[in-house]
MARLUMFI-918094 format. One record per atom (N, C-alpha, C, O, CB): residue number from 1; residue in one letter; atom name; z negated, y, x negated. Coordinates in Angstrom, 3 decimals, decimal comma. Glycine has a CB too. Layout:
N
NUM/A/CA/Z/Y/X .
...
//
This chain:
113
1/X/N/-71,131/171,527/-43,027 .
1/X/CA/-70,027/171,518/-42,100 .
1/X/C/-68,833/172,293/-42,647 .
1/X/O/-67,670/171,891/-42,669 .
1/X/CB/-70,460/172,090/-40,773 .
2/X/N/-69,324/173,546/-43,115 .
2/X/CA/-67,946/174,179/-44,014 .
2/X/C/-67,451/173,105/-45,325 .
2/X/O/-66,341/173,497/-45,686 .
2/X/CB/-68,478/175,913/-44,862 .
3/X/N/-67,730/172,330/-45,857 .
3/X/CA/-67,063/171,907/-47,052 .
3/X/C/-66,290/170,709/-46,116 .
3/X/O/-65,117/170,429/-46,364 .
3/X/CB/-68,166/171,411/-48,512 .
4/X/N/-67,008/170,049/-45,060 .
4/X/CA/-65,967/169,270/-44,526 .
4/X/C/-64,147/169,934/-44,105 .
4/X/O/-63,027/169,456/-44,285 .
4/X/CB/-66,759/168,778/-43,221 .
5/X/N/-64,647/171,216/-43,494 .
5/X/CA/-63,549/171,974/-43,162 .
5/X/C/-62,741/172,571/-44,189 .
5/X/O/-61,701/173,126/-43,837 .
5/X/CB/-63,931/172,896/-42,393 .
6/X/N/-63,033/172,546/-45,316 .
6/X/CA/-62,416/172,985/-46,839 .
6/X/C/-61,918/171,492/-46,789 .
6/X/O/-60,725/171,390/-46,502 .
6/X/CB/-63,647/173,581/-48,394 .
7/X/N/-62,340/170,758/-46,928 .
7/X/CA/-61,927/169,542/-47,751 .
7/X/C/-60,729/169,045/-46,396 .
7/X/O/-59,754/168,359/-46,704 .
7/X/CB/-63,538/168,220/-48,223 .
8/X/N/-60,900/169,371/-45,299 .
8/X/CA/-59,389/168,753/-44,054 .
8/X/C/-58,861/170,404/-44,406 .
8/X/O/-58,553/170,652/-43,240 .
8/X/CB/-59,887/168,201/-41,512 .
9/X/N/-58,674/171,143/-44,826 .
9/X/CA/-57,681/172,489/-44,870 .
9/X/C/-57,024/172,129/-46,266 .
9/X/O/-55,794/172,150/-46,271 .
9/X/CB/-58,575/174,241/-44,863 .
10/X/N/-57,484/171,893/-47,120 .
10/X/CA/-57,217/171,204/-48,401 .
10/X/C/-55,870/170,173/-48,363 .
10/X/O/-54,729/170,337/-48,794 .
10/X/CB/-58,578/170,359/-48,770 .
11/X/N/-56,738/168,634/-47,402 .
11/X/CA/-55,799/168,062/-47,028 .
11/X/C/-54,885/168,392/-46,405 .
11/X/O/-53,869/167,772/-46,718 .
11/X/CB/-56,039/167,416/-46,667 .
12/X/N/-54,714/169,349/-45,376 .
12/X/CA/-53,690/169,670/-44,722 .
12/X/C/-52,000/169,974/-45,415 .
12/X/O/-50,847/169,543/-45,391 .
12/X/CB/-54,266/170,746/-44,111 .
13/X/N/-53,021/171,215/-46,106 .
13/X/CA/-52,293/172,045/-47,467 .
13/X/C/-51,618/171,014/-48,143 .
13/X/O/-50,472/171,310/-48,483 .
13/X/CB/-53,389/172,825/-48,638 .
14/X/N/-52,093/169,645/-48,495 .
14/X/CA/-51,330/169,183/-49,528 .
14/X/C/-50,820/168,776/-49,025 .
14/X/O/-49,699/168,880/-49,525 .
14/X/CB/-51,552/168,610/-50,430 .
15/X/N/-50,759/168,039/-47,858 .
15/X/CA/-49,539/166,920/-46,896 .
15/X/C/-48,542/168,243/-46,966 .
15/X/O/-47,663/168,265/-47,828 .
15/X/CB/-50,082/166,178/-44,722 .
16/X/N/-48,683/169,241/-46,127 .
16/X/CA/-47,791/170,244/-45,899 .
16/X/C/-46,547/170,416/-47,053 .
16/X/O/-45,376/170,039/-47,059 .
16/X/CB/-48,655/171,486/-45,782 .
17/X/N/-47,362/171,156/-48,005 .
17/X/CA/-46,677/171,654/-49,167 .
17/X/C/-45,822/170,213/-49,477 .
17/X/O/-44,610/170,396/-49,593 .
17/X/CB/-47,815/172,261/-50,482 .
18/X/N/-46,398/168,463/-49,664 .
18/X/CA/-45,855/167,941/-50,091 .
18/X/C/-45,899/167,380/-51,813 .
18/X/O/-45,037/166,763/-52,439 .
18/X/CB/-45,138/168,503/-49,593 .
19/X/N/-47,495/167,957/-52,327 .
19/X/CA/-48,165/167,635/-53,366 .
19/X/C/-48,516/166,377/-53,632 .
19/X/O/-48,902/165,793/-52,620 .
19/X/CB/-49,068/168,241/-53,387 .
20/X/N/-48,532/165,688/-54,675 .
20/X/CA/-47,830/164,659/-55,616 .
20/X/C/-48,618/163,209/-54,806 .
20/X/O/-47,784/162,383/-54,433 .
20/X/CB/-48,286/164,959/-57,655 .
21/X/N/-49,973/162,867/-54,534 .
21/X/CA/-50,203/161,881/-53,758 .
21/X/C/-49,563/161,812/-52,442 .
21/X/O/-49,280/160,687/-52,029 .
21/X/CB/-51,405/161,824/-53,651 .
22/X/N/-49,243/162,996/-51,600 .
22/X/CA/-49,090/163,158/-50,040 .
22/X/C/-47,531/163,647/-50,375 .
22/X/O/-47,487/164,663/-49,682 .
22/X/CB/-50,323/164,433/-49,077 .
23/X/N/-46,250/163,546/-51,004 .
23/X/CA/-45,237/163,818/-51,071 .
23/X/C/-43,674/162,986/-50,386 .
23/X/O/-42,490/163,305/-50,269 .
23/X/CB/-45,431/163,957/-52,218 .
24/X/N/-44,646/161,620/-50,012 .
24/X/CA/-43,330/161,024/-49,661 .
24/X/C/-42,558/161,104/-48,430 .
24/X/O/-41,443/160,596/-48,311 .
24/X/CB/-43,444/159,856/-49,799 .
25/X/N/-43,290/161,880/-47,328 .
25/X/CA/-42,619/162,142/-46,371 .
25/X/C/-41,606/163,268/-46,810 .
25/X/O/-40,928/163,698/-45,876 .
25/X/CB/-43,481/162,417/-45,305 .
26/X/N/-41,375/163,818/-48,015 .
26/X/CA/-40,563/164,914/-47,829 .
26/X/C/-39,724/165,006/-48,044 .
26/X/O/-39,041/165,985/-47,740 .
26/X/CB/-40,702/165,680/-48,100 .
27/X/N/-39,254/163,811/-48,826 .
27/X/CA/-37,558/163,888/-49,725 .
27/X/C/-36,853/162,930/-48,242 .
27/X/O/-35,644/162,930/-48,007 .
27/X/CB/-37,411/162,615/-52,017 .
28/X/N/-37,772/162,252/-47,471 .
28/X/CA/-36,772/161,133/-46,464 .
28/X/C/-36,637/162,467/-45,069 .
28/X/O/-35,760/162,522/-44,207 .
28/X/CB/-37,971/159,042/-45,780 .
29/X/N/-37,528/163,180/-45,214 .
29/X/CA/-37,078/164,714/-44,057 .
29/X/C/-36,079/165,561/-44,334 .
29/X/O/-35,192/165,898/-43,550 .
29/X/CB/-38,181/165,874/-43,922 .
30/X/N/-36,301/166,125/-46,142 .
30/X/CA/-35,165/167,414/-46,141 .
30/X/C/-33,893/165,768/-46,426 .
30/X/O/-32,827/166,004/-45,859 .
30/X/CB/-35,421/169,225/-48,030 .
31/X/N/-33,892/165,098/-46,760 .
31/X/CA/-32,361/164,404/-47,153 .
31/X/C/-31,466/164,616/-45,727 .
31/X/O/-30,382/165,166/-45,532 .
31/X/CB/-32,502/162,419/-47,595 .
32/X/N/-32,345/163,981/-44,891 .
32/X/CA/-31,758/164,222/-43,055 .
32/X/C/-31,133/165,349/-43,152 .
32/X/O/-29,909/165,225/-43,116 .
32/X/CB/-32,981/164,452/-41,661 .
33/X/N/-31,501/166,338/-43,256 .
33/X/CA/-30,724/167,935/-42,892 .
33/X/C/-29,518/168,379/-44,000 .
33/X/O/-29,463/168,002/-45,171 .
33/X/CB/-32,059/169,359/-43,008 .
34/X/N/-28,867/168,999/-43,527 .
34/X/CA/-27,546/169,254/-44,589 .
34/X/C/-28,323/170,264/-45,557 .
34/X/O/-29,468/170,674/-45,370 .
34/X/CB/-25,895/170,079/-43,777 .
35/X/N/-27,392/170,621/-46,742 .
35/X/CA/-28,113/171,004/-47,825 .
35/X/C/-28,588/172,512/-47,348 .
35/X/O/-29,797/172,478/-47,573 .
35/X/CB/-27,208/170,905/-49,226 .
36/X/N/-28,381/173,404/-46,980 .
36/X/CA/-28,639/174,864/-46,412 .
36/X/C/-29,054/174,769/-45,424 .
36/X/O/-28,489/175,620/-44,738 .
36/X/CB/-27,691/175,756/-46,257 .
37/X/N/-30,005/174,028/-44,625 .
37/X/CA/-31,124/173,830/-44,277 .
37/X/C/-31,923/173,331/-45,027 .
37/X/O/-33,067/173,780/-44,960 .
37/X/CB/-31,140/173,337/-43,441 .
38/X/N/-31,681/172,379/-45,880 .
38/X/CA/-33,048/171,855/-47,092 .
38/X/C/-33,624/173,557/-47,125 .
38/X/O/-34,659/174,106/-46,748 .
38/X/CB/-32,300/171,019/-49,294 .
39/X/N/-32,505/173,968/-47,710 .
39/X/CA/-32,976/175,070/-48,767 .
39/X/C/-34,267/175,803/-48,040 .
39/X/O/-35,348/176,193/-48,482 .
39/X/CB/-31,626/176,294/-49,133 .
40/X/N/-33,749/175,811/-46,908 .
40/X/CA/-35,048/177,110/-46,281 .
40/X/C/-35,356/176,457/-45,776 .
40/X/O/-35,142/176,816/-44,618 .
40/X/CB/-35,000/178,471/-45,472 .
41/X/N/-36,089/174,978/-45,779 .
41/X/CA/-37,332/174,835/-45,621 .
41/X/C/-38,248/174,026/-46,399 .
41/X/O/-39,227/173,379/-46,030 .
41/X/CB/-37,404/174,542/-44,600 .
42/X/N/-37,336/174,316/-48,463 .
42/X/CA/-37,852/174,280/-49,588 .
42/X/C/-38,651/175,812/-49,375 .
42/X/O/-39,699/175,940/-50,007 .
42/X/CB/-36,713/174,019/-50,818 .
43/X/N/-38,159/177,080/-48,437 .
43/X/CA/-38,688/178,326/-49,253 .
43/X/C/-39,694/178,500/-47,823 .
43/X/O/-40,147/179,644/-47,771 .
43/X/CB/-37,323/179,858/-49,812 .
44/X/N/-40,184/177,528/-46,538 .
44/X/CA/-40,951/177,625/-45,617 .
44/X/C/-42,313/176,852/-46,668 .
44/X/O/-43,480/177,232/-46,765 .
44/X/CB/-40,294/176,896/-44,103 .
45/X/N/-41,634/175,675/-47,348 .
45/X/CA/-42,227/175,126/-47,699 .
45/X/C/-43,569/175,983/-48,693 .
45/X/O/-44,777/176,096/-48,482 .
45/X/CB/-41,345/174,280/-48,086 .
46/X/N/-42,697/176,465/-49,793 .
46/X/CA/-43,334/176,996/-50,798 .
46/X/C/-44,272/178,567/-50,264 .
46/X/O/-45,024/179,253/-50,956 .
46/X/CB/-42,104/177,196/-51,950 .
47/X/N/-43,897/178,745/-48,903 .
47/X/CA/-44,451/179,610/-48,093 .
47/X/C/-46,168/179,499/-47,199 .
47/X/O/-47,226/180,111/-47,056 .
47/X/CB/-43,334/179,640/-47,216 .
48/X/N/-45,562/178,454/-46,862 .
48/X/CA/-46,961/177,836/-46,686 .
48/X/C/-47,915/177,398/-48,213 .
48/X/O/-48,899/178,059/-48,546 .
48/X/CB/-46,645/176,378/-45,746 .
49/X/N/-47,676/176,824/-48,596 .
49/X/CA/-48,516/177,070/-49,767 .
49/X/C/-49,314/178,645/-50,417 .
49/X/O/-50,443/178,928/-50,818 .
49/X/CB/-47,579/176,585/-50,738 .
50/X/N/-48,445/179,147/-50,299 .
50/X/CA/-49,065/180,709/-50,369 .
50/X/C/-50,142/180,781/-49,678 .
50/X/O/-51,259/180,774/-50,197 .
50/X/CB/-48,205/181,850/-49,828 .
51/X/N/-49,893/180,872/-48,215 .
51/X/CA/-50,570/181,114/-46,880 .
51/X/C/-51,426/180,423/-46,958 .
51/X/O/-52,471/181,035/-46,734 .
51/X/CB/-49,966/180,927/-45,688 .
52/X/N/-51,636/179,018/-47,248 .
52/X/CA/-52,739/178,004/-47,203 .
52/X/C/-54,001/179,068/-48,158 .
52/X/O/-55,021/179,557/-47,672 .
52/X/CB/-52,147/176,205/-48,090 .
53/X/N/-53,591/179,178/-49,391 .
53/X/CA/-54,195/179,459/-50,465 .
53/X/C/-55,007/180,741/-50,224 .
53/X/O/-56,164/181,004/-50,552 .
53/X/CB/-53,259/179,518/-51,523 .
54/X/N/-53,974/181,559/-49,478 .
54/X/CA/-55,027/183,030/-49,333 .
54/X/C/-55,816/182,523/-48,284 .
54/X/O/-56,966/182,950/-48,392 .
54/X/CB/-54,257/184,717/-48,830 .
55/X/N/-55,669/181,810/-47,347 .
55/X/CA/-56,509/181,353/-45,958 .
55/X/C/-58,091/180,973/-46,961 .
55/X/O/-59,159/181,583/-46,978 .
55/X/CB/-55,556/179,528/-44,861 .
56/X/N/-57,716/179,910/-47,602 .
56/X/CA/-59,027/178,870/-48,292 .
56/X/C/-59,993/180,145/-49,255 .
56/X/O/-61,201/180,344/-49,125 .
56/X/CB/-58,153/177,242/-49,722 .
57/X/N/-59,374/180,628/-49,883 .
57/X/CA/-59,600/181,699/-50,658 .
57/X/C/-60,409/182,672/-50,087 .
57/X/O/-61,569/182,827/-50,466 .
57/X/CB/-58,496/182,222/-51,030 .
58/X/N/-59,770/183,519/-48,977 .
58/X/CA/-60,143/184,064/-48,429 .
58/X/C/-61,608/183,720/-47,158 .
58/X/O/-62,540/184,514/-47,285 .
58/X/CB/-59,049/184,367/-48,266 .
59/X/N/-61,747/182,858/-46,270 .
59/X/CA/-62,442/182,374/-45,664 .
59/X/C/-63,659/181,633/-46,495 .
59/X/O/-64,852/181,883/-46,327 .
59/X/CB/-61,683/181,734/-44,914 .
60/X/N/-63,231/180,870/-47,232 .
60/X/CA/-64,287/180,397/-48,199 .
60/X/C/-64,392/180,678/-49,825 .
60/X/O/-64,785/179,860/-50,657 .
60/X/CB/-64,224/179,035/-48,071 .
61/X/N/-64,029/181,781/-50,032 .
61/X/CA/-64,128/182,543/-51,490 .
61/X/C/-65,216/182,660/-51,759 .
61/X/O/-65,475/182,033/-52,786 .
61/X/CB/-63,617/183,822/-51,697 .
62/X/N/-66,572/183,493/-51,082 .
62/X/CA/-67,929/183,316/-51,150 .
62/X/C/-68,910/182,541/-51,629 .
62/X/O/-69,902/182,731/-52,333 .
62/X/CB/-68,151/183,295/-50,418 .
63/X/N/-68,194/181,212/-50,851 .
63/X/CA/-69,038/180,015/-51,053 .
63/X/C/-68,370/179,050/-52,286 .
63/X/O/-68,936/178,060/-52,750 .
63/X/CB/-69,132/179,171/-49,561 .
64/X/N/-67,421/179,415/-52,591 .
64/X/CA/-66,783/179,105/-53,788 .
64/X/C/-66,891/179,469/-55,066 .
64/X/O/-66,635/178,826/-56,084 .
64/X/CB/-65,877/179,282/-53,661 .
65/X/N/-67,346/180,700/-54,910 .
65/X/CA/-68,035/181,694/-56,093 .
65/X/C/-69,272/181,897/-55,728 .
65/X/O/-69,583/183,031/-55,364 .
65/X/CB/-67,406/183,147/-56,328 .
66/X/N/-70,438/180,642/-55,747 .
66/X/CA/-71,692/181,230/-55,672 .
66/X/C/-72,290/181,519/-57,076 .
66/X/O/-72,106/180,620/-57,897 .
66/X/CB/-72,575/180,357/-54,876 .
67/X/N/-72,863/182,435/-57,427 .
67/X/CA/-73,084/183,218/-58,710 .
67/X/C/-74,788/182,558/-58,753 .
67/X/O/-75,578/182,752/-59,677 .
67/X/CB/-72,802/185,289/-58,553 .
68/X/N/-75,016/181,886/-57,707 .
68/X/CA/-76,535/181,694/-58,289 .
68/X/C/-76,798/180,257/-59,185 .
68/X/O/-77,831/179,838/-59,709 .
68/X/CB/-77,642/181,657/-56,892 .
69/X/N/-75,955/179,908/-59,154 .
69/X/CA/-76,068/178,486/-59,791 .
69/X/C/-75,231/178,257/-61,271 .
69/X/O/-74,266/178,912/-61,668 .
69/X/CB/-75,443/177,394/-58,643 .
70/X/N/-75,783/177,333/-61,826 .
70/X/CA/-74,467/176,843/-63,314 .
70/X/C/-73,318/176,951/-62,954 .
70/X/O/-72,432/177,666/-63,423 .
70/X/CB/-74,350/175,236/-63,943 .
71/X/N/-73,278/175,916/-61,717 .
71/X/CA/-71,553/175,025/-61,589 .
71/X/C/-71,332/176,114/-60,304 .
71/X/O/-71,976/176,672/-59,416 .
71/X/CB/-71,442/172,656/-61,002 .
72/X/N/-69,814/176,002/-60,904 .
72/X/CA/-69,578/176,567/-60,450 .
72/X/C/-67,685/175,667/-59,884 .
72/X/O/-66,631/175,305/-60,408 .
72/X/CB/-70,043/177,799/-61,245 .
73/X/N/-68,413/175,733/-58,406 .
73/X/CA/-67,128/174,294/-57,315 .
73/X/C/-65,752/175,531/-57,821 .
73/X/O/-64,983/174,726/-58,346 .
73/X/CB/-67,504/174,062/-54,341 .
74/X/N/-65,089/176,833/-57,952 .
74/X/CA/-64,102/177,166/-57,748 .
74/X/C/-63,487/176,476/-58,819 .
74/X/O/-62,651/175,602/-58,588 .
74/X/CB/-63,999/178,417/-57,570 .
75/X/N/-63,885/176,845/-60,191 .
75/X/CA/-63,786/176,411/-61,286 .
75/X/C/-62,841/174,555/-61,331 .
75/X/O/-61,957/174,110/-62,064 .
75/X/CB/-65,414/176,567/-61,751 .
76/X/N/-63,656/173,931/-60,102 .
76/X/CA/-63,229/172,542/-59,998 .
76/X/C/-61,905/172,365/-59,303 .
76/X/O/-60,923/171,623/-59,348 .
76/X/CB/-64,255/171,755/-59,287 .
77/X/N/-62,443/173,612/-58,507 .
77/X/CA/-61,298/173,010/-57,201 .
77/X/C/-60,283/174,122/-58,120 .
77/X/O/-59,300/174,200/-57,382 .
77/X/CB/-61,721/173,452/-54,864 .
78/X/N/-60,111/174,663/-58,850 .
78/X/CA/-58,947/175,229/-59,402 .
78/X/C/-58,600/174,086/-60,259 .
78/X/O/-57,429/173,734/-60,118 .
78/X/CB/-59,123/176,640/-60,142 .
79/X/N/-59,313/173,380/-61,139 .
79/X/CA/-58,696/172,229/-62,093 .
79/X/C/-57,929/171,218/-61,042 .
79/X/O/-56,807/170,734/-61,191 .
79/X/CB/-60,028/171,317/-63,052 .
80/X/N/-58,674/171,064/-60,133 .
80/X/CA/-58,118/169,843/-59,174 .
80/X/C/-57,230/170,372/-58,372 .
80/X/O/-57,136/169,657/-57,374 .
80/X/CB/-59,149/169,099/-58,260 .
81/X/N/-56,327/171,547/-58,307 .
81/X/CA/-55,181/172,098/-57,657 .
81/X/C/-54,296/172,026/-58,423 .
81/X/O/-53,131/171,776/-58,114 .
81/X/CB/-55,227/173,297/-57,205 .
82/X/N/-54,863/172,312/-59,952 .
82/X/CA/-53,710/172,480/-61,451 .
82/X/C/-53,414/171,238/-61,706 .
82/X/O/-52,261/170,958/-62,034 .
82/X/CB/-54,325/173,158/-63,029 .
83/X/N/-54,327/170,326/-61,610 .
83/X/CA/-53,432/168,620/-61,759 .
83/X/C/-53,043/167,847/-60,808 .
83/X/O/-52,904/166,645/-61,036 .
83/X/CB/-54,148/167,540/-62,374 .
84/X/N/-52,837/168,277/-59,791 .
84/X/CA/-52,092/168,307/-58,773 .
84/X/C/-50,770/168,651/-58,472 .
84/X/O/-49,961/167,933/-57,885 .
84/X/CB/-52,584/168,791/-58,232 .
85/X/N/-50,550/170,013/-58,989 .
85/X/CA/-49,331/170,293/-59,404 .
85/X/C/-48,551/169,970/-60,870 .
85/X/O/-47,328/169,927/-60,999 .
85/X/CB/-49,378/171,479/-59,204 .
86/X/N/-49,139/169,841/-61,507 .
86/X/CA/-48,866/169,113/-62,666 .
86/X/C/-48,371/168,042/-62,332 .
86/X/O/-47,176/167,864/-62,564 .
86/X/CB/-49,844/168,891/-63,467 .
87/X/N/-49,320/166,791/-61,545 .
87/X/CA/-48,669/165,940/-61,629 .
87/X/C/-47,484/165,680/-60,329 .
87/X/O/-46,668/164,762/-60,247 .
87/X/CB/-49,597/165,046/-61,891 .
88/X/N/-47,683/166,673/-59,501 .
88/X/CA/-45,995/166,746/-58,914 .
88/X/C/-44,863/166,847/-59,486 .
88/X/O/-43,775/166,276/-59,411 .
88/X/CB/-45,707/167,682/-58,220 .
89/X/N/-45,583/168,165/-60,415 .
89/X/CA/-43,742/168,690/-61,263 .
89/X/C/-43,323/167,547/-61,952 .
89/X/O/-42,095/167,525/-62,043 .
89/X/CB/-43,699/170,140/-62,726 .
90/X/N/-44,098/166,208/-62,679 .
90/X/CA/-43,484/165,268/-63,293 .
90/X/C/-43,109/164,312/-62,490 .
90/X/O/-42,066/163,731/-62,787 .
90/X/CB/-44,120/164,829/-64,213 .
91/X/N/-43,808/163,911/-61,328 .
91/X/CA/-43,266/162,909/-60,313 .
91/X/C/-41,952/163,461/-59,502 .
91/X/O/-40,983/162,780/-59,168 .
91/X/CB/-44,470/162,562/-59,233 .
92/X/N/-42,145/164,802/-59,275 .
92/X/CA/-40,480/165,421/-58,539 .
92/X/C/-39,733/164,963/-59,599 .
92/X/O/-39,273/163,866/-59,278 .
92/X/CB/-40,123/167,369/-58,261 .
93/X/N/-39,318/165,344/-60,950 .
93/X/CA/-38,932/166,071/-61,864 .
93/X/C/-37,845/164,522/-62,017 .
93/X/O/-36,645/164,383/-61,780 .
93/X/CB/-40,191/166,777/-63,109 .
94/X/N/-39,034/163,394/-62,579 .
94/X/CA/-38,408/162,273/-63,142 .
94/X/C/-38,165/161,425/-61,408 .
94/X/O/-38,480/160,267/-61,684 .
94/X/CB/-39,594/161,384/-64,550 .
95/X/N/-37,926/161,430/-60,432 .
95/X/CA/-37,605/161,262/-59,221 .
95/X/C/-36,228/161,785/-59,092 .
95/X/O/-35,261/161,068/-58,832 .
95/X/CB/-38,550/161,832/-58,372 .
96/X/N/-36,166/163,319/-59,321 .
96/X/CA/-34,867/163,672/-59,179 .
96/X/C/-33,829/163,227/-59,966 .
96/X/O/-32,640/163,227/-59,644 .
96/X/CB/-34,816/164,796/-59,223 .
97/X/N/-34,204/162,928/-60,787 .
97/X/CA/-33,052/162,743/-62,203 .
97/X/C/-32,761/160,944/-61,864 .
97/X/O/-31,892/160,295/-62,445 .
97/X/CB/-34,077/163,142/-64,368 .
98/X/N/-33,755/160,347/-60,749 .
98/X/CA/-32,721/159,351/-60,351 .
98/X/C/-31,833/158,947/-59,101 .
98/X/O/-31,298/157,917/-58,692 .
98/X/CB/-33,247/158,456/-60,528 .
99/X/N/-31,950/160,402/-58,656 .
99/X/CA/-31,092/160,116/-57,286 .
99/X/C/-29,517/160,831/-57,744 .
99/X/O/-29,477/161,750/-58,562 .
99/X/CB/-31,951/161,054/-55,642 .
100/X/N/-28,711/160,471/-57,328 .
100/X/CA/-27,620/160,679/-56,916 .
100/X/C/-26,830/161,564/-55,859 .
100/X/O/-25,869/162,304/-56,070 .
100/X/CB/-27,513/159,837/-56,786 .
101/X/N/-27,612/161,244/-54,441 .
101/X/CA/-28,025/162,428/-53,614 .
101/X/C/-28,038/163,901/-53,485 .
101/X/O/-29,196/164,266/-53,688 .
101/X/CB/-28,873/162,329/-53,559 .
102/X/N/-27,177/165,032/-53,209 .
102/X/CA/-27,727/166,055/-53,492 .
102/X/C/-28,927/166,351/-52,848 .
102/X/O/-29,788/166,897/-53,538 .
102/X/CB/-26,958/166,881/-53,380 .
103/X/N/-29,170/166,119/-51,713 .
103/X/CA/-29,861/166,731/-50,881 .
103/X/C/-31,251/165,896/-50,901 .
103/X/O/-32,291/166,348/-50,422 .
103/X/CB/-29,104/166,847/-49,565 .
104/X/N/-31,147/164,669/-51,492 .
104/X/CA/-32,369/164,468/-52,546 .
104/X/C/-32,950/164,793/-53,376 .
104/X/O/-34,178/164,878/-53,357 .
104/X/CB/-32,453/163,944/-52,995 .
105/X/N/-31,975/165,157/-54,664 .
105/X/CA/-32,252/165,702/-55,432 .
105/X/C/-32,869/166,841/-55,009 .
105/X/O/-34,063/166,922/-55,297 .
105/X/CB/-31,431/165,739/-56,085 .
106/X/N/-32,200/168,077/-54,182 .
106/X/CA/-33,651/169,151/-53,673 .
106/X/C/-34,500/168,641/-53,295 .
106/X/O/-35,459/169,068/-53,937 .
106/X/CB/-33,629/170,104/-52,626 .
107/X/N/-34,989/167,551/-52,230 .
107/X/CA/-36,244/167,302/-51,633 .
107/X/C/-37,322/167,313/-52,748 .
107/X/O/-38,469/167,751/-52,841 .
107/X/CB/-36,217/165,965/-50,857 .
108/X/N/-36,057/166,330/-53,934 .
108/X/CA/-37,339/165,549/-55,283 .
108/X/C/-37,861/167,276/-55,910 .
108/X/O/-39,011/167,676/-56,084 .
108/X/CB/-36,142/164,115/-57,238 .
109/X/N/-36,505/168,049/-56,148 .
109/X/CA/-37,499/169,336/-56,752 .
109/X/C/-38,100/170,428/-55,986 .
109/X/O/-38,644/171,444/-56,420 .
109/X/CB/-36,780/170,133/-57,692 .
110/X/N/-37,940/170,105/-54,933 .
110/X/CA/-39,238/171,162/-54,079 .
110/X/C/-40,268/170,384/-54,300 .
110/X/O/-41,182/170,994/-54,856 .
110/X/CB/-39,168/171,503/-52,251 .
111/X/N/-40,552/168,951/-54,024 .
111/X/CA/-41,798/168,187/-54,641 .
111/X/C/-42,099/168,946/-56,071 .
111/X/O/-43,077/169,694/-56,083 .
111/X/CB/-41,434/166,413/-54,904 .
112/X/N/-41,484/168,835/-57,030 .
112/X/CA/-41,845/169,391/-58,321 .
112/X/C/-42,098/170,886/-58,546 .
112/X/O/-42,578/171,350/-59,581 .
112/X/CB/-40,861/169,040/-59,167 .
113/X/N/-41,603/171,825/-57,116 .
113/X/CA/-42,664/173,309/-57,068 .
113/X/C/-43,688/173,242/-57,090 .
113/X/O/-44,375/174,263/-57,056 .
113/X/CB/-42,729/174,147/-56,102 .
//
């Protein structure tokens, strides 16, 4: 029952933040708002991500680091967070460089935080 609840806090986290499969609601939200509102809620954005991370970490760190076994799941779920963001920063990155838009262009590179 806990890994189900890791795995929907997970999902949450990534819709939220706006990470590279779950990203497209975010450039058609911040474009709506004038540019100094994007901004701060590029830095709510990158805020929650923090918060997500110590939550998961914290609540399920234990069971993430179980020391009695080979494998070891943190190990995974850290690779599968790192290419995740990886492959945001290149999907923001080459996204931004084709809008025109300013206030696209931020949406595309808060995607690429």
């Amino acid at each position: 029952m806990s890994k189900i609840a890791l795995v929907l806090l997970v999902a949450g986290l990534a819709m939220k933040s706006g990470l590279a499969p779950m990203h497209m609601w975010l450039a058609d939200a911040y474009s709506r708002s004038p540019a100094p509102v994007t901004f701060v809620l590029v830095g709510a954005t990158l805020a929650s991500l923090y918060g997500g991370m110590r939550v998961i970490f914290t609540i399920f760190g234990n069971q993430l680091l179980n020391t009695g076994t080979t494998f070891y799941p943190s190990l995974s779920i850290g690779i599968m967070v790192t290419a995740l963001g990886v492959l945001s920063i290149f999907i923001g990155v080459f996204l931004a460089l084709k809008r025109s838009d300013f206030t696209k262009m931020i949406a595309y590179a808060a995607v690429a935080e």
